[in-house]
Structure formats: structure tokens, C-alpha cells
C-alpha positions in Angstrom: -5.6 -13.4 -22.3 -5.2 -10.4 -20.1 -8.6 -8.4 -19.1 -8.1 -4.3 -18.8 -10.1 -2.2 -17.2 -10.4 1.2 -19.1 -11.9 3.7 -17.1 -12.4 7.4 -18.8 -15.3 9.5 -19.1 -14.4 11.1 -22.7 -16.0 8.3 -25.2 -13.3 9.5 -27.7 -10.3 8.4 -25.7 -12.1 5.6 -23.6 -12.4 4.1 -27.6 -9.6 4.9 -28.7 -7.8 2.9 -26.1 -10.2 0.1 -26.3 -9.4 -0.1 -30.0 -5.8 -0.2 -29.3 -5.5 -2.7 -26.8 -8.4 -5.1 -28.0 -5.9 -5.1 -31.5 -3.1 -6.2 -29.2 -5.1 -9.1 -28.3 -6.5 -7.8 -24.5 -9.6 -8.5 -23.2 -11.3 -5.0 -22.7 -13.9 -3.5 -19.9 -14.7 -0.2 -19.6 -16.4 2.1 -17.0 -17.0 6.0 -17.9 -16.9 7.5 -13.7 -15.7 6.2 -10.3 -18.2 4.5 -9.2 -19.1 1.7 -12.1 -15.4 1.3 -11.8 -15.1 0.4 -8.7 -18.3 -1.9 -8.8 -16.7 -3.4 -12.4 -13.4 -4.2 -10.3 -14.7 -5.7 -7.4 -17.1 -8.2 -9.1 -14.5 -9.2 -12.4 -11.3 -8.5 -11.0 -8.9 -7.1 -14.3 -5.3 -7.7 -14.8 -4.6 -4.2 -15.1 -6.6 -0.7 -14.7 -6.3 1.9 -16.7 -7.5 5.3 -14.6 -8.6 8.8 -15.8 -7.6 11.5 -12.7 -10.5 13.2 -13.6 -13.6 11.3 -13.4 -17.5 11.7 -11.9 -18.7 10.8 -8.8 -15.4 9.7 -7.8 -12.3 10.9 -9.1 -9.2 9.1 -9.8 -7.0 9.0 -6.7 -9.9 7.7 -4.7 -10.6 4.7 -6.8 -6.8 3.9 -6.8 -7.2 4.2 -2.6 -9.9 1.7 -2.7 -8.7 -0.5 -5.0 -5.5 -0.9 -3.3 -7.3 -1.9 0.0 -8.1 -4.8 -1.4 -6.5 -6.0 -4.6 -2.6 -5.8 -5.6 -4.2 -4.9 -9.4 -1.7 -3.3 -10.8 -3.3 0.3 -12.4 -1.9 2.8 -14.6 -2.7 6.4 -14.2 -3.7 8.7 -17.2 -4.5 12.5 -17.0 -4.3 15.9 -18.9 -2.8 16.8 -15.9 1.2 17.0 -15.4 1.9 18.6 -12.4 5.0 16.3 -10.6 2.4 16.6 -7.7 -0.2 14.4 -9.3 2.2 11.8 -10.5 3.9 11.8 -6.7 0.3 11.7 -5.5 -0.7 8.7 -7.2 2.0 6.7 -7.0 2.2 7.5 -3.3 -1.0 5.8 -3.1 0.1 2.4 -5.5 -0.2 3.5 -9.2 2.2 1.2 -11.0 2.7 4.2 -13.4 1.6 7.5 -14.8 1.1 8.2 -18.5 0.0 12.1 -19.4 -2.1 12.9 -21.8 -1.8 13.6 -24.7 -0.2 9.8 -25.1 0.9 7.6 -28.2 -1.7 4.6 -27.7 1.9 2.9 -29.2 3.5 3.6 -26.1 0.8 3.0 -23.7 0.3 -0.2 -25.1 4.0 -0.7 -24.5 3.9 0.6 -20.9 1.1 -1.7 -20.1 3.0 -4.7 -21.3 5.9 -3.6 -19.1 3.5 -3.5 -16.1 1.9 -6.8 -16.6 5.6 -8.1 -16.4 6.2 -6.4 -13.6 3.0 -7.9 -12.0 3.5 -11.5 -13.3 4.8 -14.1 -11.4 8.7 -13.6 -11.0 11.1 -15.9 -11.9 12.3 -17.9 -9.2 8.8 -17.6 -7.8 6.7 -20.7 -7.7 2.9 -20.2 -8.3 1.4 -17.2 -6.8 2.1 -18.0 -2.8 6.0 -18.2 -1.6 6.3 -19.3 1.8 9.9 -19.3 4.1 9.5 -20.9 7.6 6.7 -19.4 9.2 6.0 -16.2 6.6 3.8 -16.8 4.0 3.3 -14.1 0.6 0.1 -14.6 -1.0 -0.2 -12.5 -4.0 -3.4 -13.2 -5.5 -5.0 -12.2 -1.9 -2.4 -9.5 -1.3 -1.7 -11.3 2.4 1.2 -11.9 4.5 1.1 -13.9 7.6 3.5 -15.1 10.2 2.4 -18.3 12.0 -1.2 -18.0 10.2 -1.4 -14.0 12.1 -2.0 -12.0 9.3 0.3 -9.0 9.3 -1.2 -5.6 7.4 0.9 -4.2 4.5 0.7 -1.6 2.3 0.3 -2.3 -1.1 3.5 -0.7 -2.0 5.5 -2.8 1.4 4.1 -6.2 -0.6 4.8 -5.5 -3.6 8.6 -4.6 -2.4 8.5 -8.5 -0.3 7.1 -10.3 -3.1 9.4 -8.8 -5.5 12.2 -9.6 -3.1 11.0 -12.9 -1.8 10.7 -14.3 -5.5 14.9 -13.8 -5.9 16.0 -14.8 -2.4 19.6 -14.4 -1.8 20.1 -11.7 -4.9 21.0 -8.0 -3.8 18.9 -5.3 -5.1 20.6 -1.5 -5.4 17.5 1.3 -4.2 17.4 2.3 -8.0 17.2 -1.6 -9.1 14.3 -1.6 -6.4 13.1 1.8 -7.4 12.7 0.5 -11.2 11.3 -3.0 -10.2 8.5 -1.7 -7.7 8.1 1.6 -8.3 8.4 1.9 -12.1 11.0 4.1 -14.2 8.7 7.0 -14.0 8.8 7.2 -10.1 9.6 10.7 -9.3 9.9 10.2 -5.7 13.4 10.1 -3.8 15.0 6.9 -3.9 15.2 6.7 0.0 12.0 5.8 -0.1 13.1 1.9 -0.3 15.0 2.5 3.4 11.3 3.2 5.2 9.7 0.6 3.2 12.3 -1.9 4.3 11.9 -0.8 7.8 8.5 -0.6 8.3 8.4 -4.1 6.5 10.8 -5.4 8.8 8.7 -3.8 12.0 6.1 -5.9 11.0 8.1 -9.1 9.9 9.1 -9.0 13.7 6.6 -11.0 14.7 8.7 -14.1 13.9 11.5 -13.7 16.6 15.2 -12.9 15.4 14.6 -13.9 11.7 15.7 -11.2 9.7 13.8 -11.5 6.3 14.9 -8.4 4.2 18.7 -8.0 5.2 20.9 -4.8 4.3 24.3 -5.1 2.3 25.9 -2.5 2.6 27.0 -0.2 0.0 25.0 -2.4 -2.3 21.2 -2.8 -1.1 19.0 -5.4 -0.2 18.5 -8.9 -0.2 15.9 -11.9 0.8 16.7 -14.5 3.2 14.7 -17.0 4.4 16.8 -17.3 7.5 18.2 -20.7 9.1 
């Protein structure tokens, strides 16, 4: 069973939600401001957090940041407000997706299903750590390492490796990518998934000529684990 974390201050829609999800068979926590939320995620980690914008003592966007230091948890965004530069915004800083408010709690329930998915385990992956020759992908820490060196990542870079590494070999278009990673709402430009690959590929350096994430061209990316 699958634990959400709802965090919203308005009791009505915090309930509503609860309601919704808790018929759908989830587990449900909730926090009503930014800091029980924060305290709620780092002692029972959740599958999935739900996140008001506009919360007290610390809004939204922050407890996205700081969760996202830590945790690949993926967390769905929900606000009144609309403005393309909220929904860049938090996606910029790892929101798995934005829903606005008002919302069908039908379709929210749907989106967080599709979420989940995206999170679970892949096929093709086996268990929650893949490891080629000398890189190793933990998800369930949110690490890489190269020759036990931990190399930093954002959470956005490791979630574009794992979701490559689990399908090595298969090539990936920017919008297949864009979908995958980003989600279907992503407003962003799609050339977003060239500087992810190179800055991932920057840091992947550390293990001599192996090329990990390689470019096809006029199709997109693929995983190789290298000779």
C-alpha cells in the first residue's frame, strides 16, 4: 500500500483529498504548513507528496527544494495559482507534476497513479540499485557513485539516468524523455534533455572514456554500459 503525504492548509480540501485517495486504497498523512511537512517527510518517508504552493511558515517551493536534497519522493504540485511561471518554477526545482486548482479529485487520483508508475521500479530494472562496471544508481538513496566516489546529481539528472539505465540499449526521442521524466504537463522547452545529458555526462567522466548516456542522432538517447 502506497503512503501520501497531503500537505494543505484549507481543512476542506486537505479532507477532501484524504477522502479520495484513502477510497482508492492509499495510506494517507497529512500536514496543514511547511514545516510539519517537512518534519512528517523526513521521519516516515511517503511514496508520493501532495503540495499546496501556498502554505505557512514555509511555502511550497521551499519544501519541494528541501525535499529534493535528500529524497527522489516523487511530489505533485497543487495551487489556485496558474501562472506558466509557477508550474516552470516548480518543476524546475523536481515536481513530478502540477495540478491547479480547482481539480477533479477523479483526475488527481489518476495523475497520482501515473506518477507512482513513473517512480516504480522500471522494467528491465532489477531491485532498486542498477550497477554497470564501475557506476552504481541507487534509487532508494538517490546516489550515484563511480568507483565508490559519490558523484552529486540533481534530482532531475537521476531521475533522467535511472530512467535510462533501467532500458539500456533502447533510444529515447527528447519528447519520449520529456514525457518519462518530466511528465506530460512539462511546459519547459524540450532542449532541456541536451544540458541534462551533458552535465550528466560531465560528471559520469570520472570513469575514463566510458560513455554512459550516448547520442543517436536524429533520434535521441540511449544507455550503454560500455565494453
Amino acid at each position: 500500500m502506497s503512503t501520501i503525504l497531503v500537505v494543505e492548509d484549507e481543512e476542506s480540501v486537505r479532507e477532501l483529498v484524504r477522502m479520495y485517495l484513502e477510497n482508492e486504497g492509499f495510506r494517507v498523512e497529512t500536514a496543514s504548513d511547511g514545516e510539519e511537512a517537512l518534519n512528517k517527510a523526513r521521519i516516515d518517508p511517503p511514496d508520493l507528496i501532495i503540495l499546496d504552493i501556498m502554505l505557512p511558515k514555509f511555502d511550497g517551493w521551499t519544501v519541494c527544494k528541501e525535499v529534493k536534497k535528500t529524497s527522489n519522493v516523487p511530489i505533485i504540485m497543487l495551487s489556485a495559482r496558474t501562472e506558466e511561471f509557477d508550474r516552470v518554477l516548480g518543476l524546475e526545482l523536481g515536481a513530478d507534476d502540477y495540478i491547479p486548482k480547482p481539480f477533479s479529485p477523479r483526475e488527481m487520483v489518476a495523475r497520482v497513479r501515473a506518477v507512482l508508475r513513473r517512480a516504480g521500479a522500471s522494467p528491465g530494472a532489477s531491485g532498486r540499485v542498477l550497477t554497470y562496471r564501475n557506476l552504481t544508481i541507487d534509487r532508494d538513496a538517490n546516489r550515484v557513485t563511480i568507483k565508490d566516489k559519490e558523484i552529486p546529481v540533481t534530482p532531475k539528472e537521476f531521475d533522467l539516468l535511472w530512467f535510462l539505465a533501467c532500458h539500456p540499449g533502447r533510444v529515447y526521442s527528447r519528447e519520449q524523455l520529456i514525457a518519462e521524466v518530466w511528465g506530460y504537463d512539462y511546459m519547459g522547452d524540450a532542449r532541456t534533455v541536451d544540458t541534462h545529458v551533458k552535465r550528466l555526462r560531465e560528471k559520469l567522466h570520472a570513469d575514463g572514456d566510458v560513455t554512459y548516456i550516448k547520442t543517436v542522432w536524429g533520434r535521441g538517447y540511449k544507455f550503454e554500459a560500455g565494453e
